[in-house]
C-alpha positions in Angstrom: 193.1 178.4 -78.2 193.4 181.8 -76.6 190.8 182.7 -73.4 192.0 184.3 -70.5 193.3 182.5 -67.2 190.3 183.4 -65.1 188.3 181.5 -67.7 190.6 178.8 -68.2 191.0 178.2 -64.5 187.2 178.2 -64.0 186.7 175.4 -66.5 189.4 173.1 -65.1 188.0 173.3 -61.8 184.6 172.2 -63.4 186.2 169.4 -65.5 187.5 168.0 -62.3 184.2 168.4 -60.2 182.4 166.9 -63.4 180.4 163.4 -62.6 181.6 163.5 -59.2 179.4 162.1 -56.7 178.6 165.4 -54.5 177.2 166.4 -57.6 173.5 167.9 -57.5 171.4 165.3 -59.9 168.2 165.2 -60.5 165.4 166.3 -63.1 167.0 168.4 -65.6 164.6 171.1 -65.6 165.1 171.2 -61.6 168.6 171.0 -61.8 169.2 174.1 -64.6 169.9 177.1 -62.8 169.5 179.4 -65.8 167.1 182.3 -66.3 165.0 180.1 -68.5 164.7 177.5 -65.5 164.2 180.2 -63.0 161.3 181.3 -65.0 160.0 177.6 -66.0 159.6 176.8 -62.0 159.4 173.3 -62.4 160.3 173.1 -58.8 156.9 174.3 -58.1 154.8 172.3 -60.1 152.0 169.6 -59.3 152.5 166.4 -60.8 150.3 166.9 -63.6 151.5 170.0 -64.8 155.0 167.8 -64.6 153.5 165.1 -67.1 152.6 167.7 -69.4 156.0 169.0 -68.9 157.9 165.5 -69.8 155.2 164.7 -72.3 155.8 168.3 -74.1 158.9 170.1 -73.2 162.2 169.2 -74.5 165.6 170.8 -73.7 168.6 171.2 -75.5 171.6 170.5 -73.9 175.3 171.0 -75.3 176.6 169.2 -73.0 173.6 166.1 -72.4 171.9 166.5 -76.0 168.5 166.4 -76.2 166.3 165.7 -72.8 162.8 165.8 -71.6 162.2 167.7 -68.2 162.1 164.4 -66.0 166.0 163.4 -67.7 168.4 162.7 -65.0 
């Protein structure tokens, strides 16, 4: 496979840093930092509008699969 160094040395250093403890964890839809997340605010919700959320959202992860907003 051809990518560049930068981009090569960028996912080893994640590979190594991946499932270490010092890791953030947490509720998946907390946790995301992309623009979708941002948006979503889930950091900001009550806990009913959460429950709604885990009851009705679902995200699709590459990585993790499928997960509901509450997944750790």
């Amino acid at each position: 496979m051809k990518i560049s160094k930068k981009l090569s040395d960028l996912n080893a250093d994640r590979w190594q840093s991946f499932g270490k403890p010092n890791n953030a964890s947490g509720p998946a839809a907390i946790c995301f930092r992309g623009h979708v997340y941002q948006g979503f605010e889930a950091w900001s919700m009550d806990k009913q509008a959460l429950n709604w959320a885990q009851k009705h959202i679902r995200i699709l992860s590459g990585l993790y699969g499928l997960l509901r907003t509450l997944d750790r």
